[in-house]
N, C-alpha and C positions, 0 to 999 in steps of 0.2 A: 351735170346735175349729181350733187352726192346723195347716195345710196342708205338712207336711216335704217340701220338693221331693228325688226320689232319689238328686239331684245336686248337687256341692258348687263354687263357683268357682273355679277351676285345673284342678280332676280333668281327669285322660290315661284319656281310653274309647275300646275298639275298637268301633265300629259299624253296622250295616247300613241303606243308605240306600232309604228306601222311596217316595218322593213329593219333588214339586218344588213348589213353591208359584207361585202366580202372579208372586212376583216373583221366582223363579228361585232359590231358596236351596233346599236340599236338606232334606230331613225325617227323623230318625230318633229311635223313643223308647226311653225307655228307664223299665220297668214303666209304659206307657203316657203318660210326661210326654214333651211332642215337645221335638226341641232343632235350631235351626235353622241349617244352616250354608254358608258362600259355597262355592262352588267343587267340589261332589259331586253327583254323578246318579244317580237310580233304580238298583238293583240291584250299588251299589257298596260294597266296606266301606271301612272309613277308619279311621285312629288320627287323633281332633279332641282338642281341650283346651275344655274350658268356658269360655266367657268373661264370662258373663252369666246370672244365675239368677234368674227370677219366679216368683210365685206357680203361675201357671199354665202356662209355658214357660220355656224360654231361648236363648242362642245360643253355639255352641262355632264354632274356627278350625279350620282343615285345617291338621294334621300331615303327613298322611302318606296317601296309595291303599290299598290293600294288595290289592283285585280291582277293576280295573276295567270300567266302561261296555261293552258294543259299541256304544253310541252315541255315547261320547268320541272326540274330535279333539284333536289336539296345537294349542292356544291358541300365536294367532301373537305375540301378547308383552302379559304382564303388565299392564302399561298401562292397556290396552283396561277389563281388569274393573277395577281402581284406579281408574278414573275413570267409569265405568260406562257407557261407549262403546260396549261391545260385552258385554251380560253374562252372553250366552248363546255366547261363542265356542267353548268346549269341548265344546259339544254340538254332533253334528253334521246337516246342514241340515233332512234329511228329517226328524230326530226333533223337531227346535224347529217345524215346523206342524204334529208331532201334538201335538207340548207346547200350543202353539199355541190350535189344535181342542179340544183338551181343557176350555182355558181358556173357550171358551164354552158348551159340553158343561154344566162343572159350575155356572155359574153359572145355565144355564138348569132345571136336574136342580134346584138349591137353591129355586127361584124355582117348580118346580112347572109349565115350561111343556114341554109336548111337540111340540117343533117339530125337524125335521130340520136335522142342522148338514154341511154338504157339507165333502171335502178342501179344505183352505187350497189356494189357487192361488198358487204362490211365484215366485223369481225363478230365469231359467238362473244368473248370475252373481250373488250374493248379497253382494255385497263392491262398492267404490267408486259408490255408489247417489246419493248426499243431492247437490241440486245446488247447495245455500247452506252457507255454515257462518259462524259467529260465532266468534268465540277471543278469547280473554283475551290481554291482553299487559302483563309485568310486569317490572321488573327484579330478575333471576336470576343468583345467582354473577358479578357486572359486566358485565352483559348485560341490553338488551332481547332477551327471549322471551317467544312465543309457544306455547300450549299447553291442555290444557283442566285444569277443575276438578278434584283427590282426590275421589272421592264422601263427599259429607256434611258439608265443609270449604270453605274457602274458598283455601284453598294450591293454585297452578296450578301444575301438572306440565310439562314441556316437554316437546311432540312436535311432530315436524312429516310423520310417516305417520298418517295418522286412520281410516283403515281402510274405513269405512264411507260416507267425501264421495267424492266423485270424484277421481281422483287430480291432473286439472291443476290443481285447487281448491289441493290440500297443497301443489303445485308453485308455485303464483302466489304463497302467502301465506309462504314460505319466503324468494321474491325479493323482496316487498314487507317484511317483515322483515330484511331483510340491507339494503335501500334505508333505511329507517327509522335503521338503527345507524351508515350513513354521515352524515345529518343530524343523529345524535345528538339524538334524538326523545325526550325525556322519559315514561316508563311511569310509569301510573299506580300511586301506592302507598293501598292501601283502607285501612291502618291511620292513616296522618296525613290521610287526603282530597288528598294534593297529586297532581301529574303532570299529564303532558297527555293521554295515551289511553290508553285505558279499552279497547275491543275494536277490532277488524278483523273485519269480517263480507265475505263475497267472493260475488257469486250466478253459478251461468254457466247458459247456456244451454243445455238437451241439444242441441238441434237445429240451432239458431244458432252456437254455442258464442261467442256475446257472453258479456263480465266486466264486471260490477261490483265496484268496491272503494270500499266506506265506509268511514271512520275514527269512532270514536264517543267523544268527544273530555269532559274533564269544564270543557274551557277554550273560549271562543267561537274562541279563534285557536290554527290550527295551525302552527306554525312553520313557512316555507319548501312550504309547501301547493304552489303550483304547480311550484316547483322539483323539488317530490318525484312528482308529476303527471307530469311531461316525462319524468322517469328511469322509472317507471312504465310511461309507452306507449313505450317505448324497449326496457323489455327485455320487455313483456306485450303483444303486437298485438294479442290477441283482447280488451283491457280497451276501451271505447268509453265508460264512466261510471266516475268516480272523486269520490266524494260527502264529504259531513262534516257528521254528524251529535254535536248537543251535549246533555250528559247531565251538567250540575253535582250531581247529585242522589245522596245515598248511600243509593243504591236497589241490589234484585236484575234491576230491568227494564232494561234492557239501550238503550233510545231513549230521547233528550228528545223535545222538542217540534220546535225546530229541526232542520230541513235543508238545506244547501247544496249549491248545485254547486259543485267544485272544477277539473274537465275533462270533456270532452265532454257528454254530453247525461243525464238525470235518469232514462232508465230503459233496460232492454235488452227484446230483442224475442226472443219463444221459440215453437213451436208444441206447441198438446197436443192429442188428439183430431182434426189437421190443420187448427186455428184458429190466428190468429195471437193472438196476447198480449204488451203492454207491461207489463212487472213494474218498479216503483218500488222505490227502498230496503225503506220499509216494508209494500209489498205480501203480504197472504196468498195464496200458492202452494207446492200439493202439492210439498216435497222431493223424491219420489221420482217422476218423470217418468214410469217404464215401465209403474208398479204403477200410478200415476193413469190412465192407458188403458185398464186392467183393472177397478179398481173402475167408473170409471164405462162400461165397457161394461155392466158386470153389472147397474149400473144400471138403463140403458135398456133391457136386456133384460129385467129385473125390469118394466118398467113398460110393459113389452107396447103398446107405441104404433102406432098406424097412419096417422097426422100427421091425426086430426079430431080428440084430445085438448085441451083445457086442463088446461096443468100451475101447480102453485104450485110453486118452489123457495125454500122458507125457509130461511135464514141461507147466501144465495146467494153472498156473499164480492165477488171480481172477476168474478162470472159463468162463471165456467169450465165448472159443472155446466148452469146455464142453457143458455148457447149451444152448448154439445154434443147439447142436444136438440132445441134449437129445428126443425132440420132434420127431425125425425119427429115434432111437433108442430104444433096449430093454431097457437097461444099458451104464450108462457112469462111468467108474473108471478114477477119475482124480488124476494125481498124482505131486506133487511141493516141493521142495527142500528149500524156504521161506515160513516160519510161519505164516509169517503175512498174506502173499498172499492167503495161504489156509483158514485160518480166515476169509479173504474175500469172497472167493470162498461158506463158506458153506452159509456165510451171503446171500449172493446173490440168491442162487439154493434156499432158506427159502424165499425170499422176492418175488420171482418168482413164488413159489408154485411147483416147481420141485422137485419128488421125486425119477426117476429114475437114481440120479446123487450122486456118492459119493466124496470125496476128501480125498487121505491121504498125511501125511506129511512125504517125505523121496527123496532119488537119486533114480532117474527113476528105473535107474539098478537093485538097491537091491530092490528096493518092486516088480517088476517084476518078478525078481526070486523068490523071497516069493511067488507068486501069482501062478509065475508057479508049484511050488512046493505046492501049494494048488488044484494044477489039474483046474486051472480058465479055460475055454474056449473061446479063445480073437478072436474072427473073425475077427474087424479093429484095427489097430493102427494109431493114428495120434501125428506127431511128431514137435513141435512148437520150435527147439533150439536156444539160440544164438548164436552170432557169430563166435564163435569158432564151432559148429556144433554140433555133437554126440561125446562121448564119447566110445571109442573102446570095453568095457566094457561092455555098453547099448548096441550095435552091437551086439554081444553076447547073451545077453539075447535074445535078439529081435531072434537071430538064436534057442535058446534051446524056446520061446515062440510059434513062425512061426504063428500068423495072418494070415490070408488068403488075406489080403489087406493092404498095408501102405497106407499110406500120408503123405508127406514129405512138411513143411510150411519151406521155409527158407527163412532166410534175407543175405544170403553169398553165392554166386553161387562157390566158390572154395574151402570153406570147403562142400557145397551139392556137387560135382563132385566127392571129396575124400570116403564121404560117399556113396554113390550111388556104385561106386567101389567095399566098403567094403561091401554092402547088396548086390552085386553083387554074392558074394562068398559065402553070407549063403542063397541065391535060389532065391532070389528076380528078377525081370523084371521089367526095370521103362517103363511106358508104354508111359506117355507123360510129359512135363513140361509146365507149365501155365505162364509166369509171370507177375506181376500185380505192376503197379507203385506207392508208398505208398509214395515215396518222390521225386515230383518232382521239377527239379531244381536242384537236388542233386543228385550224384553218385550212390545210392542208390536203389538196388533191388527185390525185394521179389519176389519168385514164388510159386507156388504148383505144385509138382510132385507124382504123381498116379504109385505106387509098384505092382506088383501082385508074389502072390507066386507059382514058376513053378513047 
């Protein structure tokens, strides 16, 4: 029997908005068919237009309010959602960590687990956060510009307020972009493959407030590289590294292989946790500075240390989560699956003067079983994955290791629900979930959940 959806494509409906989705699109049905739409909040009505009709769903466009939100804010410019920069800006702040909370709420409710989910812990100022940014650079209306992606397209938009970096970030890459258009710098065009550059990624430091400027170039040579270098630390004092990285590849990955220095030195120096850190071009580190002292307090508070502990930190990175604990621990074994990261990581524990901290280079799993099979004695685990989560493998070990305490850092509340599941069955108890908002304005979640072994 075929399925008559209620709704037809074009149809103009008035509707009432009942639910937000995890990615932030509004929910309303109609004789029980949902229809999904950008830009509406809980308890709003709306005149939309269909724009897409499935079997099972569809999606309509915002015409028109007609009652709004108490929780709407007037969106500081279009843009932001257009490019999905910001996609929660018209919601305002306190209701995007219940949105937030919810998001782990329902995934842990779906999942069957009854575990307490505490108030997101958010930011005072929720605006100019991200302390890198990357940006496309194209030629626009007879112009190199700089700007980010249309969501879901490859057409870059021209801005130069981003809302959510920091603001001397917008300010650097505005001058570095006006510097660029005196050299008459060649933008990359992605439909023939030609041009010379491809992005501008910019890092600063919160604390330091050192700059890095990369070019990420699809040609070995940058035209006038150093000339452009001198103009550079001329009009940006705070810049100390000015890099160029090469990317011939019609790829979405954003790095080649190659990196050069082009001026001063190959990486800048920042503090987190009141450690020092040397961050390279390609270095992983937490975007958001402030929020990163947050979660990993909650960490170590999670992980109730009294410094007789050995810890494992799996997919340790630069060390950052390691050597902020090393201080209330016996031992730290960090362990990371990128070389380079580890290189980082011992660089860092040396520059700190930390000696209770090791790093090796491997997949959490197999050096864990190495380790178990060395008879190691691990009292905590702390587990920092991406998005995709754990690996069932690691699971495993984690069961033939048994820790007497996890810690669970996630940035996915649905692969941590799956996971949690699965430590469920080799003895584990999550005892609470913390979440902590690292990007606000955006979909985007982190918590800390506290294991214990039963």
């Amino acid at each position: 029997m075929k399925i008559q959806a209620p709704v037809r494509k074009n149809d103009t409906l008035t509707v009432d908005i009942m639910d937000l989705t995890y990615e932030g699109m509004g929910v309303a049905k109609i004789d029980s068919y949902p229809l999904f739409i950008e830009g509406v909040l809980p308890d709003e009505r709306a005149e939309i237009q269909v724009t897409k009709v499935n079997k099972q769903y569809g999606f309509a466009r915002l015409i028109k309010i007609l009652k709004k939100s108490a929780d709407r804010v007037e969106s500081k410019a279009n843009i932001y959602s257009q490019t999905g920069i910001a996609p929660l800006q018209h919601l305002a702040y306190p209701a995007q960590l219940a949105f937030k909370r919810n998001q782990v709420v329902n995934v842990f409710q779906k999942a069957h687990l009854d575990i307490p989910v505490q108030p997101v812990l958010g930011m005072d100022n929720p605006t100019g956060y991200r302390n890198k940014a990357q940006v496309p650079v194209r030629f626009i209306d007879g112009a190199l510009m700089t700007g980010f992606y249309r969501k879901h397209s490859h057409q870059v938009m021209p801005m130069e307020d981003f809302y959510i970096q920091d603001p001397k970030i917008d300010a650097a890459i505005k001058v570095v972009r006006d510097i660029l258009r005196r050299f008459y710098i060649d933008p990359y065009n992605e439909e023939t493959h030609k041009g010379v550059l491809k992005t501008i990624m910019v890092r600063r430091g919160y604390y330091s407030h050192e700059m890095m400027i990369v070019f990420i170039t699809r040609s070995k040579r940058l035209p006038a590289a150093r000339e452009i270098a001198v103009e550079i630390k001329k009009a940006l004092p705070e810049v100390v590294s000015i890099m160029q990285n090469v990317n011939a590849a019609q790829t979405n990955v954003i790095f080649g292989d190659e990196t050069k220095l082009i001026a001063g030195r190959d990486f800048i120096r920042d503090e987190l946790m009141g450690l020092k850190f040397e961050i390279s071009a390609q270095s992983f580190y937490q975007v958001n500075p402030v929020q990163t002292e947050v979660l990993y307090n909650k960490a170590i508070e999670a992980a109730g240390l009294t410094g007789n502990e050995t810890v494992i930190d799996a997919y340790s990175g630069i060390g950052t989560i390691s050597l902020a604990i090393a201080k209330h621990a016996k031992q730290v074994y960090g362990v990371e699956v990128v070389e380079s990261a580890v290189m980082d990581a011992r660089h860092n524990a040396k520059i700190n003067g930390i000696e209770n901290v090791s790093f090796t280079l491997g997949k959490a799993e197999e050096v864990m079983a190495q380790w178990q099979a060395d008879d190691l004695q691990v009292d905590v685990l702390i587990v920092d994955p991406p998005r995709k989560g754990l690996e069932a493998s690691f699971i495993e070990a984690v069961g033939q290791l048994k820790p007497a305490k996890m810690v669970y850092v996630s940035c996915n509340p649905a692969t941590l629900a799956r996971d949690l599941e699965l430590l469920t069955a080799q003895g584990y108890e999550a005892e609470s979930t913390q979440p902590v908002d690292m990007f606000p304005q955006t979909l985007h979640i982190e918590s800390v959940t506290k294991l214990v072994l039963k």
